[in-house]
VORO-917322 format. One record per residue (C-alpha): residue number from 1; x negated, y, z; residue in one letter. Coordinates in steps of 0.02 Angstrom, whole numbers. Each point is the difference from the previous one (the first is absolute). Example, Ala and Ser with C-alpha at 12.3 -4.5 7.8 and 13.67 -1.06 7.14 Angstrom:
2
1, -615, -225, 390, a
2, -69, 172, -33, s
This chain:
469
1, -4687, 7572, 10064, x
2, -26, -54, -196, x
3, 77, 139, -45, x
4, -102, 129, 102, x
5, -168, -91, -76, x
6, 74, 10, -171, x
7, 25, 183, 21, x
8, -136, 29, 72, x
9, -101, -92, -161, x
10, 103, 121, -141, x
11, -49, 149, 98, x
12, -194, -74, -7, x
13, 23, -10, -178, x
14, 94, 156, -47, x
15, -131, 109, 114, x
16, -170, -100, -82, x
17, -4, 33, -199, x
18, -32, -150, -84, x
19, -192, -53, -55, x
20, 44, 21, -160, x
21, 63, 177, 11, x
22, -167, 41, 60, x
23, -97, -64, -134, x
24, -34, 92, -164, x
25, 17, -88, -157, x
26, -190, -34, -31, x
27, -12, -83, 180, x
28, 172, -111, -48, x
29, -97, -37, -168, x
30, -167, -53, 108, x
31, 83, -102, 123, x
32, 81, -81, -136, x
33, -143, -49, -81, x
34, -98, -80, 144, x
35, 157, -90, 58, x
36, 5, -64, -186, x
37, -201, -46, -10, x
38, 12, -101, 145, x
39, 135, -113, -85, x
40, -99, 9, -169, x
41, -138, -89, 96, x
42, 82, -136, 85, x
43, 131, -41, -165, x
44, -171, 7, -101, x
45, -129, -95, 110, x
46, -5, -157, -125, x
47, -27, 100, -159, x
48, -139, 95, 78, x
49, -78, -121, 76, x
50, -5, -106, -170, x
51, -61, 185, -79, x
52, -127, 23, 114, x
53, -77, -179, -27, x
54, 18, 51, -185, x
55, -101, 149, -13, x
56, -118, -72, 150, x
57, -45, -120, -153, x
58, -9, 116, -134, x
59, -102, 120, 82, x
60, -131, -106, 126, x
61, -27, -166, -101, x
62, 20, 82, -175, x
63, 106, -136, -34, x
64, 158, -8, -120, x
65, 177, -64, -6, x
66, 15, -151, -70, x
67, -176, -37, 55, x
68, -35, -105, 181, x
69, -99, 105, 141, x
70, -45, -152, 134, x
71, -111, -16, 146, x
72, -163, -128, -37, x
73, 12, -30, 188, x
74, 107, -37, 152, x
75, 83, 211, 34, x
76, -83, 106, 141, x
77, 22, 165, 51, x
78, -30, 84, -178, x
79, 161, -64, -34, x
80, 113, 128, 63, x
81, 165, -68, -59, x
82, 140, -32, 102, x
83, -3, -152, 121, x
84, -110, -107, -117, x
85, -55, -187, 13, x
86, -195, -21, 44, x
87, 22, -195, -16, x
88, -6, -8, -204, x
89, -38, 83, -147, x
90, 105, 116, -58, x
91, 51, 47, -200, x
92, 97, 150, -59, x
93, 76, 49, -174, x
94, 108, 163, -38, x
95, 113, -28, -170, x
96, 112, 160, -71, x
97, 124, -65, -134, x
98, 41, 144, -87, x
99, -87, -76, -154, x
100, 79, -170, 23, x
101, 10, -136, 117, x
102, -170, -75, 88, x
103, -52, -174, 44, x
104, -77, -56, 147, x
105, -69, -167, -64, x
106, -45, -103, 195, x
107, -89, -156, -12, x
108, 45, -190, 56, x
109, -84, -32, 187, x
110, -131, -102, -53, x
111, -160, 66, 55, x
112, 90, 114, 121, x
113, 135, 73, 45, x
114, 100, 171, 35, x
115, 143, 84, 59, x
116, 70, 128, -108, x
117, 146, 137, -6, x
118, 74, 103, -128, x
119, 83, 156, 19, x
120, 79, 155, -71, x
121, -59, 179, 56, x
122, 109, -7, 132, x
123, -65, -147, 68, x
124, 146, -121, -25, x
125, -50, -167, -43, x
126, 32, -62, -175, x
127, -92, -167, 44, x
128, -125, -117, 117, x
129, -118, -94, -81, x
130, -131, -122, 12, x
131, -18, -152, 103, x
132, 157, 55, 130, x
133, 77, 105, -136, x
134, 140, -31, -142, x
135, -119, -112, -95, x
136, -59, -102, 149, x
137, -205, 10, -65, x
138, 45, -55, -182, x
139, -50, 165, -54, x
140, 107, 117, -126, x
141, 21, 126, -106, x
142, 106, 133, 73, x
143, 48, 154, -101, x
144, 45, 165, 80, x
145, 161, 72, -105, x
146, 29, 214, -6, x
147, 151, 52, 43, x
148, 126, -21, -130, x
149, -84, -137, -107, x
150, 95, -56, -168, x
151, -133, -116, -45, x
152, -14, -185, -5, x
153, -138, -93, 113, x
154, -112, -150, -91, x
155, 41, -171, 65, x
156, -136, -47, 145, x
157, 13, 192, 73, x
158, 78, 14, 160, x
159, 122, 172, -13, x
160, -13, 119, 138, x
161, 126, 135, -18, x
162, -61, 167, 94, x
163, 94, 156, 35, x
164, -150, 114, -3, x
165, -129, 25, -140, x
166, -155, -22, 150, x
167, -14, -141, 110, x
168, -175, -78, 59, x
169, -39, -191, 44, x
170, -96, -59, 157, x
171, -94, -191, -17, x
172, -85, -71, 136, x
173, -129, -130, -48, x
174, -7, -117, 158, x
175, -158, -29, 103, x
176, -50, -182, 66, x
177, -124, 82, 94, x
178, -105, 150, 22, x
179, -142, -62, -73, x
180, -89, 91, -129, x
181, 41, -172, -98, x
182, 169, -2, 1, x
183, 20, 199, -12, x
184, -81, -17, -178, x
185, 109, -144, -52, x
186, 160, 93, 63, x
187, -82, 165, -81, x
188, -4, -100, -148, x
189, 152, -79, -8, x
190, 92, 177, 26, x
191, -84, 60, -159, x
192, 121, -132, -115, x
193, 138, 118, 25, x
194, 35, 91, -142, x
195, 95, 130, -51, x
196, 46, 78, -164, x
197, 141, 79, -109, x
198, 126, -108, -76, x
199, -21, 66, -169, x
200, -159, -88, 2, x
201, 31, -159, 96, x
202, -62, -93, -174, x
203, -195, 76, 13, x
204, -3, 92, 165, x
205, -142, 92, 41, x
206, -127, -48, 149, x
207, 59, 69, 150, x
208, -115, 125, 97, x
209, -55, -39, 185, x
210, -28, 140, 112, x
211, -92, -45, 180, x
212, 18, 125, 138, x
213, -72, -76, 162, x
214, -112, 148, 17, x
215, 112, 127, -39, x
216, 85, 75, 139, x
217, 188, -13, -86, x
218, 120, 114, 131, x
219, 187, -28, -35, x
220, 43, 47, 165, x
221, 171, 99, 19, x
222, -29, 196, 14, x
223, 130, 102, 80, x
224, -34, 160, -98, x
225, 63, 96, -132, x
226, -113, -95, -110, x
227, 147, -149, 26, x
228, 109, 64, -115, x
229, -130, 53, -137, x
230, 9, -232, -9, x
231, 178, 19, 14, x
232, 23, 127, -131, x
233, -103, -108, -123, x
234, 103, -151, 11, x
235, 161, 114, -13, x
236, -89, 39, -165, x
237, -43, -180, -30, x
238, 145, -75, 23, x
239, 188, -20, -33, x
240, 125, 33, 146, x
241, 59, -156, 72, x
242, 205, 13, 39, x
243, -31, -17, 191, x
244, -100, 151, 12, x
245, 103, 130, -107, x
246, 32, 103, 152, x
247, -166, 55, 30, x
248, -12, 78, -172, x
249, 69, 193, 71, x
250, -108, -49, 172, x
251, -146, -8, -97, x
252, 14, 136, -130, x
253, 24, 114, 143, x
254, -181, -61, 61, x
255, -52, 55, -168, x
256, -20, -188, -70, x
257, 108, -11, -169, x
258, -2, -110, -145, x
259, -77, 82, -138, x
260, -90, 151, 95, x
261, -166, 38, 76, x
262, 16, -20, 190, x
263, -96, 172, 69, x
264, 50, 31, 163, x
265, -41, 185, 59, x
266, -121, 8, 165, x
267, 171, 13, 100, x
268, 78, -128, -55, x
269, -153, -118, 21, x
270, -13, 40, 179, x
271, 179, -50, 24, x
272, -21, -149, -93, x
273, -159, -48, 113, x
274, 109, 48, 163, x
275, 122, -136, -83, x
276, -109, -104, -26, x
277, -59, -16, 181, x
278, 162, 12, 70, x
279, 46, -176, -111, x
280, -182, -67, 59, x
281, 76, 18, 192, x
282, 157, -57, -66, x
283, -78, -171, -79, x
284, -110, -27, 155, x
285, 143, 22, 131, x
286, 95, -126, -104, x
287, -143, -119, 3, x
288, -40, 34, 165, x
289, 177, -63, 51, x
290, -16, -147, -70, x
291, 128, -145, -73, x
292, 59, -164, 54, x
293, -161, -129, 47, x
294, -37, -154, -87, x
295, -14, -66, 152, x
296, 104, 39, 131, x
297, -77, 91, 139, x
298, -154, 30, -81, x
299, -81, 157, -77, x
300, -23, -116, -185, x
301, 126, 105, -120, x
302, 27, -61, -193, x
303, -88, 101, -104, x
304, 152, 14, -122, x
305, 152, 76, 99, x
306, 156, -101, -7, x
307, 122, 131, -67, x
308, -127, 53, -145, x
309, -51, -214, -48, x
310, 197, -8, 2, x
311, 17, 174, -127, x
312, -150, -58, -105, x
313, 38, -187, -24, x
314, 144, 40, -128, x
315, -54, 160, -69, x
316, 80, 100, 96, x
317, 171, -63, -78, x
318, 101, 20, 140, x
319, 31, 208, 7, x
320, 46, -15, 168, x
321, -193, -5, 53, x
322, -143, 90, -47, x
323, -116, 27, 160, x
324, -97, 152, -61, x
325, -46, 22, 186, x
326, -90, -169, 11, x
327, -58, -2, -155, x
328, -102, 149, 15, x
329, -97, -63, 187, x
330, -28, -168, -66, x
331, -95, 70, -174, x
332, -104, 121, 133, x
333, -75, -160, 42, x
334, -7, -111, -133, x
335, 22, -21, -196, x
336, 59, -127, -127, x
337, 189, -84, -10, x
338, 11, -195, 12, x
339, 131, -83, -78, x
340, 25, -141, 107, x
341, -52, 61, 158, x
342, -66, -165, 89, x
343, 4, -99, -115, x
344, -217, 44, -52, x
345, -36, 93, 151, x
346, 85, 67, 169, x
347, -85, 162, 118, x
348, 23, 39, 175, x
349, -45, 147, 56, x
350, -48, 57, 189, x
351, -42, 192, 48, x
352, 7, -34, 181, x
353, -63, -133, 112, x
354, 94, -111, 125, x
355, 40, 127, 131, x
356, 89, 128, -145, x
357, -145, 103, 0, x
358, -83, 59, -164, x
359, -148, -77, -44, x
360, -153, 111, 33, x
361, -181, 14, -94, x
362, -91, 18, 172, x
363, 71, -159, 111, x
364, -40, -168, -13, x
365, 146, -147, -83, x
366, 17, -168, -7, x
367, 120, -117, -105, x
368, 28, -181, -6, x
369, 62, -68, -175, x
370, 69, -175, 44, x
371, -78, -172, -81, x
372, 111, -80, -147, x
373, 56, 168, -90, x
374, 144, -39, -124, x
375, -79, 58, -144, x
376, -91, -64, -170, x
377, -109, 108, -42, x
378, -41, 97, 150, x
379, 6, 125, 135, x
380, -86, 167, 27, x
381, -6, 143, 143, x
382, -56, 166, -61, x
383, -19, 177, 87, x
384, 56, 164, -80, x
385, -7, 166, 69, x
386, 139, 53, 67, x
387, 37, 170, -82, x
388, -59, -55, -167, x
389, 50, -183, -16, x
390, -157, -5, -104, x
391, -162, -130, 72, x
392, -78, 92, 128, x
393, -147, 116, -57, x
394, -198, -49, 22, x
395, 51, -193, 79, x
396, -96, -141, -48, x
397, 140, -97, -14, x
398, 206, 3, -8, x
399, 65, -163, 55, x
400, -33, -183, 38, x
401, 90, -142, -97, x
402, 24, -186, -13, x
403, -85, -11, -143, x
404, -165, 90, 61, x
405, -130, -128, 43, x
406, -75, 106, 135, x
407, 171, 6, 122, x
408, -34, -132, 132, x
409, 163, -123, 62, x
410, 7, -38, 194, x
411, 19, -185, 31, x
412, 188, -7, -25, x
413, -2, 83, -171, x
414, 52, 168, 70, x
415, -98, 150, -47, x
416, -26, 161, 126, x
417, -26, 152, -99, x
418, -81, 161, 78, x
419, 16, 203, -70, x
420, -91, 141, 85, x
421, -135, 100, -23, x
422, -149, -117, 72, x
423, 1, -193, -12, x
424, 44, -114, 149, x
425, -163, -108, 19, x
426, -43, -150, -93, x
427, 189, 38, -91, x
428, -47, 115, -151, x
429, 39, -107, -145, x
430, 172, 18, 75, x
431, 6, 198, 21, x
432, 46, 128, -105, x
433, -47, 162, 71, x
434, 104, 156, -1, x
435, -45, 203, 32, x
436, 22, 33, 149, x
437, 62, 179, -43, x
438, 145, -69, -70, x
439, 126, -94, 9, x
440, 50, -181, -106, x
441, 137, -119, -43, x
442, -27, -176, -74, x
443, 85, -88, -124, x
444, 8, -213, 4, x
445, 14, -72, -189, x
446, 63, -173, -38, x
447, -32, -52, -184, x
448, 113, -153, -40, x
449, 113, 16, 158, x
450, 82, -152, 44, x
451, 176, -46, 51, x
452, -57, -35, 180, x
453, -71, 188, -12, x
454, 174, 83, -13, x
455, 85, -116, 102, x
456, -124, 58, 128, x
457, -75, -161, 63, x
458, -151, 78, 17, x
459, -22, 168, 92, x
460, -149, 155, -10, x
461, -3, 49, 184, x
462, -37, 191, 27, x
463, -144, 85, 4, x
464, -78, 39, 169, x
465, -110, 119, 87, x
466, -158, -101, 71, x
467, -137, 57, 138, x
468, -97, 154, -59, x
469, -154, -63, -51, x
């Protein structure tokens, strides 16, 4: 009988030419280059994302690198970067070393406090700083390195060697409250960062504040051609890393070379937006499938994927691993690279509620964060739209946190939180409302995670469905 079938199955073959025998050499040549695109985007997703934040900056707040855009109030809606945090104020600064290396001068917590991270333009972490950082809130001055430094760096400078030329920095000045009070004094103690070039630690000049609350700043990712106008630019930015020398001949083919203009013909920008959206489907079935809980039998994933935490936590070193898969989904939804993931701050992310269903704009959620949560600074729960990952457009608000005065406690310390697109009654300064033409996923964050918070002695139940109002 095997081999009848296996006769049968060379006589299939040798009567059907094969695909490629009926392809001409400009359709081999297309298909080539959309099957190429689509793994441009996903190896690339980190770099672009950091370019696309870049020129976001340089082009809506007028800003500069080596200058600090921040937001003089708690983020909304207008800040359409990826997954952000609602629950403090947020400080950015963009450094290219090509002239030398930059410091990023962060101040003791005295009058405040923040959470920083450094990072190259690939988004790997050089360090954590602030209160739960390397320095533990004594403050520093850390001092971004170009590739290839000779140099020597002055006694009191902490070194941080890069291996790209562009990297940015993202310091969080902690909120007590919400208060317009203690917004101005965290606004305020943001603004002693400073940053400046080496060469001139002696005298530096005054560095320049940019504020963009009202600025609508969209860093959202966009599966188009125009993806690989960012990637070409940091190809042309900066040096080839080791890992990544295979994608040299995959991207020259999409027209992306070091050295040359990147002008794709009309042609070949169609194929590269059909690859585009094929890696966008890609990503999103990826996410969609999920990874291991954080709790078991619940819908609460880790924000940072085991497998790429592992990869990232030594540098990739070991050559063994390099989830480009992972990678790529996880920097569709987010941005930045912690060093010591935990250690400052832990996320949880849930895009579906307790019956495995996604989470949807138009139905009505509730969500019970326990009493006692093992942390030290605090806890937050923040809606994003679920095809964007950005804070859901035209919403009065993102989120509800510990540290917001407003969220009421029920008797035992517990605190029920509700999303959907009209507030239960008498509960709204414990809503956040959602569109209900779309869908949403939330996000938990625990700044200063305790012990008791990884050993899992305390546990976020699932979201679930409640009564249509």
């Amino acid at each position: 009988m095997m081999k009848r079938i296996a006769a049968i199955v060379c006589l299939i073959f040798i009567a059907m030419p094969s695909l490629a025998e009926n392809l001409s050499q400009q359709a081999l040549q297309n298909r080539a280059i959309e099957r190429r695109a689509v793994e441009a985007v996903i190896w690339g997703m980190p770099a672009v994302n950091y370019d696309l934040m870049l020129q976001e900056m340089l082009t809506t707040t007028k800003a500069g690198q080596h200058e600090i855009v921040y937001w003089g109030r708690a983020l909304d809606w207008m800040n359409q970067t990826l997954t952000p945090n609602p629950d403090t104020i947020y400080f950015m600064t963009f450094f290219d070393t090509h002239d030398g290396p930059i410091v990023i001068d962060v101040p003791a917590a005295e009058e405040g406090s923040l959470n920083g991270n450094i990072v190259t333009a690939w988004q790997m972490p050089l360090e954590d700083v602030g209160l739960l950082g390397v320095d533990k809130g004594a403050g520093g001055k850390f001092v971004v390195l170009p590739p290839g430094f000779l140099g020597t760096v002055p006694k009191g400078f902490t070194p941080l060697q890069s291996d790209t030329f562009g990297g940015y920095a993202l310091v969080r000045s902690n909120l007590a409250s919400h208060s317009s009070d203690d917004v101005d004094k965290s606004v305020a103690y943001g603004k002693k960062v400073k940053v400046y070039p080496l060469s001139k630690a002696d005298n530096p000049s005054q560095t320049v504040f940019t504020d963009a609350q009202d600025v609508l700043f969209d860093s959202t990712i966009r599966f188009d051609s125009t993806f690989f106008e960012h990637l070409n630019r940091v190809v042309q930015n900066e040096p080839w890393l080791a890992r990544d020398m295979a994608m040299i001949d995959t991207l020259k083919s999409l027209g992306i070379e070091k050295g040359k203009p990147f002008k794709p013909d009309a042609e070949t920008r169609s194929l590269l937006d059909a690859g585009a959206v094929e890696a966008k489907a890609f990503l999103d079935a990826k996410y969609e499938a999920g990874w291991e809980p954080f709790y078991e039998g619940t819908q609460w994933r880790p924000a940072g994927v085991p497998a790429l935490a592992k990869a990232v936590s030594n540098g990739y070193a070991d050559t063994s691993l390099y989830p480009t898969d992972v990678r790529g989904m996880i920097y569709t939804l987010g941005y930045i690279g912690i060093k010591r993931l935990g250690a400052g701050q832990f996320y949880l992310l849930a895009p579906k509620d307790k019956d495995g269903e996604n989470l949807d704009g138009a139905r009505n959620y509730k969500l019970t964060v326990p009493a006692n949560a093992p942390v030290d600074q605090y806890w937050s729960v923040t809606v994003y739209d679920r095809q964007t990952h950005g804070l859901v457009r035209n919403m009065t608000r993102a989120s509800r946190a510990s540290n917001n005065a407003e969220v009421r406690k029920n008797p035992d310390g517990s605190v029920d939180l509700y999303f959907g697109p009209t507030p239960p009654a008498s509960k709204e300064a414990n809503w956040v409302p959602t569109d209900p033409l779309r869908e949403f996923e939330l996000m938990l964050r625990a700044y200063g995670p305790k012990k008791e918070f990884f050993e899992k002695a305390w546990v976020l139940p699932d979201v679930e469905k409640v009564a249509e109002q």
